[in-house]
TORKOL-45464 format. One line per 5 residues: their letters; for each residue x, y, z of C-alpha. Coordinates in steps of 0.5 Angstrom, whole numbers, plus 500, padded with zeros to 3 digits. Each point is the difference from the previous one (the first is absolute). Layout:
BEGIN
A	X Y Z  ...
// end
This chain:
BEGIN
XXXXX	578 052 040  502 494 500  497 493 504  504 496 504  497 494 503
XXXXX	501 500 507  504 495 505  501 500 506  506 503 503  502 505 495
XXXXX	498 505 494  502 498 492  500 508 498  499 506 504  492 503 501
XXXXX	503 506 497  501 501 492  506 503 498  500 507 499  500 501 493
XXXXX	504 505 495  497 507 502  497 503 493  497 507 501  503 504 505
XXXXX	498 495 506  502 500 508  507 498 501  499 494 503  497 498 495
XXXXX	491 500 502  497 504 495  494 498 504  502 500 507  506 504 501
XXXXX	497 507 500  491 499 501  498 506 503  495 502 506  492 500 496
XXXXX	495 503 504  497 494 500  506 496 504  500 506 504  493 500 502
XXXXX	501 492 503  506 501 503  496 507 503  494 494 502  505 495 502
XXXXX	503 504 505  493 503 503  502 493 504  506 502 502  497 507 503
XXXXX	495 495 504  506 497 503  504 506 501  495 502 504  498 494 503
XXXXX	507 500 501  500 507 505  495 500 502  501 497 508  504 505 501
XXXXX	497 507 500  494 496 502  503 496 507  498 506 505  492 501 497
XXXXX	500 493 500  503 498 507  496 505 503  494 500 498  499 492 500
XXXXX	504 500 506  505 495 497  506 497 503  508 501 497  499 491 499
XXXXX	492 501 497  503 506 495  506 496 499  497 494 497  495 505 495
XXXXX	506 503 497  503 494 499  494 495 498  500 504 494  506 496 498
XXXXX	497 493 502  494 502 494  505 502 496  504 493 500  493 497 499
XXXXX	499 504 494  507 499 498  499 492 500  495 501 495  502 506 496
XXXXX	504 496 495  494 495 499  495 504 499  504 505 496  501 495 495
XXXXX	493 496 501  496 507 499  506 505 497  503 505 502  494 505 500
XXXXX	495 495 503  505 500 506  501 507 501  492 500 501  499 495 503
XXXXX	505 503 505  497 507 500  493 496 503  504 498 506  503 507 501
XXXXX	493 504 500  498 494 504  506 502 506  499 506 499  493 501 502
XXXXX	500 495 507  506 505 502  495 507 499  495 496 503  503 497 506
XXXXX	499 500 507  504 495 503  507 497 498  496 493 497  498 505 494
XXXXX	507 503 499  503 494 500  495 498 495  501 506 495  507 501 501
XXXXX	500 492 498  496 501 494  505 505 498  506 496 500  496 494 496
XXXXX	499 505 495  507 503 501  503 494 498  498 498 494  501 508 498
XXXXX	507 499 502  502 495 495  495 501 495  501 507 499  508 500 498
XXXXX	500 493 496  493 504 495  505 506 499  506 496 498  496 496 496
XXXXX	496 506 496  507 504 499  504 500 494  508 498 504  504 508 499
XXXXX	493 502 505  500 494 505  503 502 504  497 507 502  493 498 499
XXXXX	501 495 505  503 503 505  494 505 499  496 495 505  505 501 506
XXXXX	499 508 499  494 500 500  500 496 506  504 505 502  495 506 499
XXXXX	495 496 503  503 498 506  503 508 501  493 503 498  496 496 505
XXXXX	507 503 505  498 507 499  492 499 500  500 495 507  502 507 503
XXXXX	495 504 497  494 495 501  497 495 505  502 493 498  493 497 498
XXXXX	500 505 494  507 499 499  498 492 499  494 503 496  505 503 495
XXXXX	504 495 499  494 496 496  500 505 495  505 497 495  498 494 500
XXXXX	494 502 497  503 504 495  504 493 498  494 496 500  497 506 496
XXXXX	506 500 495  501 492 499  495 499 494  503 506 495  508 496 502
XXXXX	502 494 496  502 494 503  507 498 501  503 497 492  505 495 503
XXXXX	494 498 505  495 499 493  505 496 497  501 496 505  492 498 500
XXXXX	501 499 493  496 505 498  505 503 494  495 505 497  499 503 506
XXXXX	507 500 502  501 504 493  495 505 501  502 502 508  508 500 497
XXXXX	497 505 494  497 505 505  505 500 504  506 501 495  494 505 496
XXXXX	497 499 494  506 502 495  505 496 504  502 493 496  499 495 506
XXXXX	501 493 496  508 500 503  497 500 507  494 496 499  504 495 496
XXXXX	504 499 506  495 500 506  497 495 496  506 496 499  502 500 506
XXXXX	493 498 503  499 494 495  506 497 503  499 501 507  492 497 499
XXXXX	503 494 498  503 499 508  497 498 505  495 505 505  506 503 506
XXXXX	499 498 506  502 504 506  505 494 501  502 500 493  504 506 502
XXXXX	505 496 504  505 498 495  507 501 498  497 504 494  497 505 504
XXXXX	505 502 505  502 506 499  494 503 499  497 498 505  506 501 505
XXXXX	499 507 496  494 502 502  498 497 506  507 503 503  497 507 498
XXXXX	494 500 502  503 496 507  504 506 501  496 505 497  496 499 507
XXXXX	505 498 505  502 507 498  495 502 505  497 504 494  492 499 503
XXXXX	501 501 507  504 508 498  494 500 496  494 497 505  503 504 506
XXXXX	502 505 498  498 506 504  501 495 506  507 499 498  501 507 500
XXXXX	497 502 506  504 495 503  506 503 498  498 508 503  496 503 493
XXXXX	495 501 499  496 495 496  496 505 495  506 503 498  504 494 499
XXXXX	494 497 496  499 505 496  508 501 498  500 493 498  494 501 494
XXXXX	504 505 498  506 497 499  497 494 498  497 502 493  505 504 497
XXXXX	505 494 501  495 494 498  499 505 493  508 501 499  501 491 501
XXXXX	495 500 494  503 505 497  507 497 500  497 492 499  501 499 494
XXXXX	506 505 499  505 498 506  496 491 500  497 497 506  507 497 504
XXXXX	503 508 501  494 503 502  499 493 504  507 501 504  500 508 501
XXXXX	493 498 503  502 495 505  505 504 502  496 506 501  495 496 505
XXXXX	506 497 503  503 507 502  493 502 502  499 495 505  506 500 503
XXXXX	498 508 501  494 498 503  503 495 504  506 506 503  494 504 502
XXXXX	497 495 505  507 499 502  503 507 502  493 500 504  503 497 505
XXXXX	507 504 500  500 506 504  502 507 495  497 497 494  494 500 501
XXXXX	497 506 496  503 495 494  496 495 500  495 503 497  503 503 495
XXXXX	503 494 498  493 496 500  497 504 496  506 500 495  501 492 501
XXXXX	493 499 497  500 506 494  506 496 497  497 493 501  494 502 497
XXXXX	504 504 495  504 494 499  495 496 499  495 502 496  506 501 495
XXXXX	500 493 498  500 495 506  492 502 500  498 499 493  506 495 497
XXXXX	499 494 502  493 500 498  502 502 494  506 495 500  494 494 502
XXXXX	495 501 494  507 500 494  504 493 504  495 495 499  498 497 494
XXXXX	492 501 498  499 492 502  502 501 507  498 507 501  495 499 503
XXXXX	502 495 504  506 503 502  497 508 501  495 497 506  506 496 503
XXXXX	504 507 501  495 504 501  498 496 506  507 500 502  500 508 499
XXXXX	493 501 505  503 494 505  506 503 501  495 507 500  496 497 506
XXXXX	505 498 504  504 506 500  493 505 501  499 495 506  505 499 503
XXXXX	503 507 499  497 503 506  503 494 505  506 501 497  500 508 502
XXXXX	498 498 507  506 495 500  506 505 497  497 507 495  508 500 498
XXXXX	501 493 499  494 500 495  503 505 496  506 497 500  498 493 499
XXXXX	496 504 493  507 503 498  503 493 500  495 497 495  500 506 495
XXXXX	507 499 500  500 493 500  495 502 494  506 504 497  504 494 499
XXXXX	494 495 497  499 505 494  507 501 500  500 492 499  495 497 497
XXXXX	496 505 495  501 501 494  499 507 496  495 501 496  497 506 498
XXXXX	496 501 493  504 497 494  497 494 503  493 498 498  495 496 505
XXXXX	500 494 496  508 500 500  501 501 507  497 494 501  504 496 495
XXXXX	506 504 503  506 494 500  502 505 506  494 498 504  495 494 499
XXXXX	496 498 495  495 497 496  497 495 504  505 493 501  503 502 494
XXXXX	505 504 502  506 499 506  502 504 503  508 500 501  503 505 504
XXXXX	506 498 500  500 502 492  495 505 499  499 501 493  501 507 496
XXXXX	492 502 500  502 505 494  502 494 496  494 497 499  495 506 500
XXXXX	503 507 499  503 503 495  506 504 503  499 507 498  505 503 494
XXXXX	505 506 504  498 507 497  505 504 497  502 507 502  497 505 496
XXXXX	505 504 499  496 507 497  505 504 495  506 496 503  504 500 493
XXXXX	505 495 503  498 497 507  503 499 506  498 493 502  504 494 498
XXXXX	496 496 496  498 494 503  505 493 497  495 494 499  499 495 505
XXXXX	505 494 499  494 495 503  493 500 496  495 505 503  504 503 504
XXXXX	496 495 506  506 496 502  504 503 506  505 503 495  496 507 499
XXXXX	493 502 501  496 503 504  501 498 507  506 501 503  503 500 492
XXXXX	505 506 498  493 503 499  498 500 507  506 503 502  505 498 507
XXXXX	499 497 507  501 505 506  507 498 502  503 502 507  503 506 498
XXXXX	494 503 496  497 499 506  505 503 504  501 506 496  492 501 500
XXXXX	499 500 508  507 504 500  495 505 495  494 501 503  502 502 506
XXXXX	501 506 498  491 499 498  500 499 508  504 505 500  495 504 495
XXXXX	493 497 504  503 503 507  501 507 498  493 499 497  497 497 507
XXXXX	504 504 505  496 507 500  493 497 502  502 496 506  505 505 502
XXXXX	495 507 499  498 500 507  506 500 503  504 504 495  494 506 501
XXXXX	500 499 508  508 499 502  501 506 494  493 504 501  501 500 492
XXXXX	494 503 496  494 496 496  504 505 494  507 498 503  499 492 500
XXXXX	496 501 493  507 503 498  504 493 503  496 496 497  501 502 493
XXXXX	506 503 500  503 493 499  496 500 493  504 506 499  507 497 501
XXXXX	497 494 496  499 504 495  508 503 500  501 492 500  496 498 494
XXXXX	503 505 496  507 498 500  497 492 502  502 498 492  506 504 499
XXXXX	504 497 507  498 494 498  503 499 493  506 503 503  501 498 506
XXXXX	496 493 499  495 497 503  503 498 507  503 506 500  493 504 500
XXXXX	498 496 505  506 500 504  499 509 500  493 498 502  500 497 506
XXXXX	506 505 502  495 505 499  495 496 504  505 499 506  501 508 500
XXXXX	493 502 500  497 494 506  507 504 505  497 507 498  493 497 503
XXXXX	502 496 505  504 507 503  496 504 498  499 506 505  494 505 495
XXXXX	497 500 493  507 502 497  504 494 501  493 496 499  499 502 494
XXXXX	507 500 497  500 492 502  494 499 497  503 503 494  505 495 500
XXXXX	496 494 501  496 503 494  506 501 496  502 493 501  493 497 498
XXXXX	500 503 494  506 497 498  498 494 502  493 501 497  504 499 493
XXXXX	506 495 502  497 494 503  494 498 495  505 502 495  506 496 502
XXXXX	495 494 502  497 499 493  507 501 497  502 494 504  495 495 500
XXXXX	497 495 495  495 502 496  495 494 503  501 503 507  502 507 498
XXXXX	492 502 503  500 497 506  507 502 502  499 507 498  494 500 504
XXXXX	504 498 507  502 509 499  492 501 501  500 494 505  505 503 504
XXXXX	498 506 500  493 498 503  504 497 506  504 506 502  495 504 499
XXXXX	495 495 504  504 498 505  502 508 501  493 500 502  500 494 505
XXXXX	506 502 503  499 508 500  493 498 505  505 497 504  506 504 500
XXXXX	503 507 501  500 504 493  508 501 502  501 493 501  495 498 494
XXXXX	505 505 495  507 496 504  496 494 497  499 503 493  508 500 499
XXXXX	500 492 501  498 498 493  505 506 496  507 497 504  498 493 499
XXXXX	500 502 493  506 504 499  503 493 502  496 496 497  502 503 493
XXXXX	508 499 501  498 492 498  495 501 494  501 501 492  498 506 497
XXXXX	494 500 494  501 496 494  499 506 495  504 504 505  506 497 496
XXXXX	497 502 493  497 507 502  507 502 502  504 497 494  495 505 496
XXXXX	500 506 505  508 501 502  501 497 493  505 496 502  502 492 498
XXXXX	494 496 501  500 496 506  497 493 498  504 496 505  498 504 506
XXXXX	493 499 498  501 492 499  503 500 507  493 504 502  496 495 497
XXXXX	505 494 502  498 502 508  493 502 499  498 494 496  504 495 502
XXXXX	508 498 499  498 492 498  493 503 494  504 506 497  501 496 495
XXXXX	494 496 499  495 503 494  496 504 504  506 504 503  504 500 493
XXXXX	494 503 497  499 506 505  508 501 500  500 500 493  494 506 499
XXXXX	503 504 505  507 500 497  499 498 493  502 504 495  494 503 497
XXXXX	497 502 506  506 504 503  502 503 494  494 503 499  499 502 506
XXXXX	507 503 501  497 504 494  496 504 503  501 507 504  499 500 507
XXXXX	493 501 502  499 506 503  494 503 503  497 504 494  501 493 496
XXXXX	496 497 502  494 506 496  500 496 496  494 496 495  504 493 501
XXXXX	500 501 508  493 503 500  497 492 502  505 499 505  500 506 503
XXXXX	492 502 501  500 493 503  506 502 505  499 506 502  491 499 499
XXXXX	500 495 505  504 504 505  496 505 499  494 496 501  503 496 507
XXXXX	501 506 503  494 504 498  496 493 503  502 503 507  506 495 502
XXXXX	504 505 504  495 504 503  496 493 503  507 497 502  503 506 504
XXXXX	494 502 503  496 495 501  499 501 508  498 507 500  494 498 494
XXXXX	498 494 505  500 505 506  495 504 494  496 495 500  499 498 507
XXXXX	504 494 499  505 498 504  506 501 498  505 495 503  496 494 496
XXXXX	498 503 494  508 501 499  501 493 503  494 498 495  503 502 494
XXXXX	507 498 502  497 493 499  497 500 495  505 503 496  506 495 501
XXXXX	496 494 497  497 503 495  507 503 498  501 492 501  495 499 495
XXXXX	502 503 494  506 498 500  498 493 500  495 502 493  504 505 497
XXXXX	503 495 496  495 496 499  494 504 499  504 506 496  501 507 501
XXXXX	493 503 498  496 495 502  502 502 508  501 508 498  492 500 498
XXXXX	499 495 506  504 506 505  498 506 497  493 498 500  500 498 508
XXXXX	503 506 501  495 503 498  495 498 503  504 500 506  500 508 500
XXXXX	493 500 497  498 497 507  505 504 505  496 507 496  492 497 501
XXXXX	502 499 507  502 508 502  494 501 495  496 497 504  504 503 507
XXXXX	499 507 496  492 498 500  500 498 506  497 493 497  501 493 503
XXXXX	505 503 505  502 493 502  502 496 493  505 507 498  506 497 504
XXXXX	499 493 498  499 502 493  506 505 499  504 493 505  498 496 494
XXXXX	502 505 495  506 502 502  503 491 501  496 499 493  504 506 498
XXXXX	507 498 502  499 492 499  497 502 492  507 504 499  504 495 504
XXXXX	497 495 495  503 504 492  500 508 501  505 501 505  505 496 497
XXXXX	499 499 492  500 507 497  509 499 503  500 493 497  497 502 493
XXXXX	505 507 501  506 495 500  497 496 494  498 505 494  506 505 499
XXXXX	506 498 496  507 499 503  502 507 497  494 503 503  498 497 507
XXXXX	505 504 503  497 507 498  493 497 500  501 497 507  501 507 503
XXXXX	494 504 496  495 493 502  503 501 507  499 508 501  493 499 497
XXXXX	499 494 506  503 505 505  497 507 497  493 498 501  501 496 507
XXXXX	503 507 502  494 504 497  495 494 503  504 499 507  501 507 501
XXXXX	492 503 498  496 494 503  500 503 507  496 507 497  497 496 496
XXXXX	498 495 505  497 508 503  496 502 493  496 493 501  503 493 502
XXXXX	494 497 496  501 504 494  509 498 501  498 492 500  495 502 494
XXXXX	506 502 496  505 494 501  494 495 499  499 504 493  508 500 499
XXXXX	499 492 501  494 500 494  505 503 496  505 496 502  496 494 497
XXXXX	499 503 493  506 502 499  503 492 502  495 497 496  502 505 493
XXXXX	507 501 500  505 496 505  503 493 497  501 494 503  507 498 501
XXXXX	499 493 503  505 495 498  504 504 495  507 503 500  501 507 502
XXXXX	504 501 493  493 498 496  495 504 504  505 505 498  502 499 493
XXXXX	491 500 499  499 507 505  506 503 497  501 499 493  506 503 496
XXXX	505 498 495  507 499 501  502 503 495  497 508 504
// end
């Protein structure tokens, strides 16, 4: 790397070396050395050190809660004495945030995070020996000393130690161990007295003092201290012995040299123009971060919840169980999705579980509406914590160790984390008050911040996941930079790919046995590489279109029909104890209504692709909906189980063509770029009428609640008279009724869907041409029509094991057999029924959100595995509890357990399973196919949900544990089969995922 001499002002050449010609098969990016380091045992175990500390504030964390009436009662302190010790814990932490960066980079990064465990040992043993509040003030401000060093020491040591593409998820390890520290010590405060519990709490800290010496020492930190050697030596530990380190460690020394030679930062060195964004950053995050009101949930929990009329034990322990699996999943997906979505769905998470929380307090005071408040309490705070520990929990602190340079690290990690424990202490104190002068209004207060949160991420932070190294981020044109070398200039930000990443060369299709491929071939680029806004990956021909208003429109047109699906779906749990006493219908009678709809889902699926490649996809939806409208009446007038049966017959046959037609007509109609997130509105809006059936049913009469599931299908009808038909429709008629191809209509299709003003730009040109041209259409018109037993044979056997496996899997997870009968399985489990459908109908809403946020951002598989895995052990939950029901074992954990299980089922499928297997049924058929194939696809899907819906009662008979213990296994096989044979079709037109799935020649 090339020396520049160093003026005041600005930067001769960047800190960052070109990347060089890439030579033996190195990364894409161009870093042989960095791109793709892998996890060593050795950076495993630091990182497992390291957050030994994050345990110890986790704990630390949760412990005021379950300890607050031990405590109180056994010390006989008053609210404002317990107020001031669960908040002076923020006044030490703000005194060891002051001296974290100093003492980190005085002792480095392990020496802090020992000197920080003396403090907490320290506090923790003046709170098991306290016999008055002077001492537990004393103990609980040791433990925030400690806590504030922790809290930036901590996540700035990983991000340091990690190679770039594990940054991300290592770091964000520090915020679920926080998370499990703090749920742990929820669920053991309501098991053993508060001294013992203060006394657990010193055991990781121990072990972290234990585990320091056999750890190295930051690399970035020895460099800094000029000790190189040491610096080699700690990077080749870390990277492992094998792995060629001279790359890495060239620039980590280059780079430290350059900043030796500044002056030593000073806290009031941050205030300049050049640090501006950073700090706004960072500070602002960590600023909304508490004003959020994310410690005070936390402090006071268990008073929230009695406040609210639930029971605090419960509440609590709900809470532990939402929180892990949902930290899990936003490190799961840091490095897939990049902090600024995760940061966004995570603001808005936490603002609609305020704003729950803060409509509970409110319906207190309404006459009628009172049996609610609780329930939305519960759901208000399970959301927030959800939410929260998705992203807003750990990602900042993750943001804060990457923004600043290595010189003002220290200097600038003290002043936010200062900003971070005032802004905690001031929320944990005053928040008492402020429930004393309004309990709404403090939660609505809450929800604004979170939303105001949403707008600053949405602003002001830029994303960056893992193709960008530490080293980079701090260089990074986009955010600040070296030390008084840089202006910042936000009127003109600068490419930050430019200077430092070598952008990734597009892969081409594999095409298999293809003798003749059915994708155009790319034309060069007319301006360079291709980074101009002439034609790259963003935005460019490759990216593919903007959503227009008509897309839009044709797409909310389509999914009422998924509303229509999700209503069905929904309508026979709330309406079962309605329906059985105004009929006096049977356990066997009801079994039958509810599965009787698969069957005529079944009749459906099977004429589903033949109906739409005759009568076109507007036209299958418009017979859908009809049908619907038919079924609802014959419900809603119905006088016995005959009329019942033939509506729900109906309705199920409409379902089933709906089931095909809506993911298909979207993902035809829709750009390659937004195809996943649009085609995930189907499931989105499946789960809002089957959530608001239940909602709705808890209010309503079933007779009013079937008038109410024809809404939906009449606005469809409607709506379809002013919406295109499917692009490829027009090609899938010119081969099937052998007619003279219809290329104009398929431009004027694509002229309303994309936009009169840019169907001549580049990238609509280039769609046009694909779907039109002459090598594509003419081969497909010579092919056969597809029928079902084409689709037999081996150049299918790819697409269709994945189709039809995955339908398979979904329904043999238990899907339907949960959703139609989730009240009678609460009422097994001794839990209310009425909550726990409310609960889940909650959940499932912005889960489903969710995933149609990531669906094109963190890709196909990665959510399916993330899914199946959560239902999984969401079902595996629901079983141990009738087992425990069964030995008669902790009978008061059982309905909390299968509460927990049953929204951890629905919000996991909401997030991937649900959804996923249709849109990938939508994408791996070929045009000749999709038809007959989605017609088998979609009897399969229902055939298996008729056999589940219409067994699960007398399974549920045979051994409701062994039933759950089913599903949960079903979900595990969910996960091999996803992680071996399902592709991933993000980013990628339907022509090439199916020119690669299905290989043939054009000449057969």
């Amino acid at each position: 790397m090339v020396k520049e001499s160093i003026e005041e002002g600005q930067l001769s050449s960047p800190l960052i070396v070109a990347d060089k010609p890439c030579e033996n098969g190195c990364s894409g990016d161009g870093h042989e050395e960095m791109g793709g380091s892998s996890a060593t045992s050795v950076l495993v175990l630091s990182t497992l050190i390291a957050v030994s500390g994050s345990y110890v504030f986790g704990t630390a964390v949760g412990y005021s809660s379950p300890a607050e009436s031990g405590i109180m009662d056994e010390l006989g302190l008053s609210l404002a004495e317990y107020s001031l010790f669960g908040s002076i814990l923020t006044i030490g932490a703000m005194l060891g945030a002051i001296a974290s960066g100093w003492i980190a980079d005085l002792i480095g990064r392990r020496g802090a995070m020992g000197f920080s465990e003396v403090f907490c040992i320290m506090g923790w043993l003046a709170v098991v020996f306290s016999k008055d509040a002077w001492w537990l003030d004393f103990g609980r401000l040791s433990i925030g000393c400690g806590m504030g060093l922790l809290s930036y020491v901590v996540p700035v040591y990983i991000a340091e130690i990690t190679p770039k593409n594990l940054r991300g998820g290592f770091t964000t390890v520090h915020q679920l161990m926080i998370c499990c520290g703090s749920s742990i010590t929820f669920l053991l405060g309501t098991l053993v007295n508060w001294r013992i519990l203060a006394l657990i709490g010193t055991i990781p800290c121990l072990i972290q003092i234990v585990g320091l010496p056999f750890i190295p020492e930051s690399p970035r930190w020895l460099a800094r201290s000029g000790r190189w050697q040491d610096c080699e030596a700690a990077l080749q530990r870390l990277r492992g012995e094998n792995a060629i380190i001279s790359q890495e460690a060239a620039e980590i020394k280059d780079y430290s040299e350059t900043l030796q030679r500044l002056s030593e930062a000073t806290i009031l060195d941050l205030f300049q123009w050049t640090y501006a964004r950073s700090l706004i950053v960072g500070v602002g995050l960590m600023v909304l971060q508490q004003f959020g009101g994310v410690n005070a949930i936390v402090f006071y929990a268990s008073a929230i919840f009695v406040s609210a009329g639930f029971s605090g034990r419960v509440g609590s322990i709900a809470m532990v169980a939402v929180q892990i699996p949902m930290t899990t999943l936003g490190t799961i997906l840091m490095d897939k999705s990049g902090r600024r979505p995760l940061l966004l769905a995570s603001a808005a998470g936490t603002c609609l579980g305020c704003f729950f929380v803060g409509i509970s307090f409110l319906l207190q005071g309404l006459q009628g509406w009172k049996e609610l408040g609780p329930i939305f309490a519960l759901l208000g705070v399970l959301i927030y914590d959800g939410a929260f520990s998705l992203g807003m929990g750990g990602i900042p602190w993750v943001i804060m160790s990457e923004i600043f340079p290595i010189n003002m690290k220290g200097t600038a990690g003290s002043l936010v984390t200062l900003v971070s424990w005032l802004g905690s202490w001031i929320i944990s104190y005053a928040f008492n008050f402020l429930m004393k002068w309004s309990s709404a209004g403090t939660f609505f207060i809450f929800s604004s911040i979170c939303g105001i949160t949403v707008l600053f991420v949405a602003k002001l932070l830029t994303s960056f996941s893992g193709h960008i190294g530490t080293v980079e981020i701090e260089l990074a044109p986009e955010f600040v930079f070296t030390a008084s070398l840089v202006l910042f200039d936000q009127l003109v930000p600068t490419k930050t790919a430019d200077v430092m990443v070598k952008p990734k060369k597009k892969k081409h299709v594999e095409e298999g046995s293809t003798t003749r491929s059915l994708i155009i071939k790319e034309k060069p680029k007319a301006h360079g590489n291709g980074d101009d806004d002439g034609g790259r990956g963003v935005g460019g021909p490759e990216s593919g279109g903007s959503a227009t208003a008509v897309v839009v429109l044709s797409t909310l047109v389509a999914i009422c029909g998924s509303y229509e699906f999700g209503a069905a779906v929904g309508y026979s749990s709330p309406a079962e104890s309605g329906i059985m006493d105004d009929l006096g219908l049977s356990v066997t009678e009801y079994s039958f209504f509810g599965s009787i709809m698969t069957i005529g889902a079944m009749i459906g699926a099977v004429t589903s692709g033949k109906i739409a490649d005759l009568i076109g996809r507007r036209g299958i939806m418009k017979l859908s909906a009809l049908l619907c409208v038919l079924g609802w009446f014959a419900i809603m007038f119905s006088k016995g189980a005959w009329s019942l049966d033939l509506g729900r017959l109906s309705i199920g046959c409409g379902v089933g063509l709906i089931s095909y037609a809506v993911p298909v007509y979207i993902a035809e109609i829709s750009p390659k770029n937004l195809r996943g997130g649009f085609t995930a509105t189907h499931q989105f809006m499946l789960a809002i009428g089957s959530a608001l059936m239940y909602f709705i049913g808890t209010s309503v009469n079933w007779r009013i609640l079937a008038a109410i599931g024809a809404i939906p299908a009449v606005v469809q009808l409607v709506g379809l008279f002013f919406i295109p038909e499917g692009k490829l429709q027009y090609i899938a008629e010119n081969h099937l009724q052998a007619k003279i191809g219809r290329e104009n209509d398929c431009e004027a299709a694509l002229r309303r869907l994309r936009g009169e003003k840019l169907t001549f730009l580049w990238k609509n040109k280039k769609e046009i041409d694909l779907l039109v041209s002459q090598d594509y259409t003419e081969t497909i018109k010579q092919l056969s029509e597809g029928k079902i037993l084409d689709l037999l044979q081996w150049r299918y056997a790819h697409s269709l094991v994945v189709g039809v496996g995955l339908m398979i899997l979904q329904q043999f997870g238990g899907c339907n057999g949960i959703g139609f009968y989730a009240s009678s399985i609460f009422v097994s489990a001794g839990f209310p029924s009425k909550i726990g459908t409310i609960a889940m109908a909650a959940v499932q809403i912005p889960t489903t959100i969710m995933g149609i946020f990531l669906m094109d951002k963190s890709g196909r598989r990665p959510l399916l595995l993330v899914s199946a895995a959560g239902t999984c052990l969401g079902c595996f939950l629901v079983g141990l509890s009738f087992l425990l029901q069964d030995f008669n074992q902790w009978k008061e954990l059982t309905s909390i357990l299968v509460l927990v299980g049953m929204v951890a089922f629905n919000a996991f499928f909401g997030i991937g399973m649900a959804g996923i297997p249709w849109l990938i049924m939508s994408e791996i058929f070929p045009i000749n196919m999709k038809g007959s194939a989605g017609s088998l696809v979609s009897l399969v899907n229902w055939s298996f949900s008729w056999i589940v819906t219409y067994a699960f009662n007398f399974m549920m008979e045979w051994s409701s544990a062994g039933t759950f213990f089913i599903f949960a296994s079903s979900g595990g096989l969910t996960i091999l089969f996803v992680a071996k044979l399902v592709p991933e079709t993000k980013g990628r037109t339907l022509e090439e995922i199916q020119a690669t799935m299905n290989p043939f020649s054009a000449t057969e």
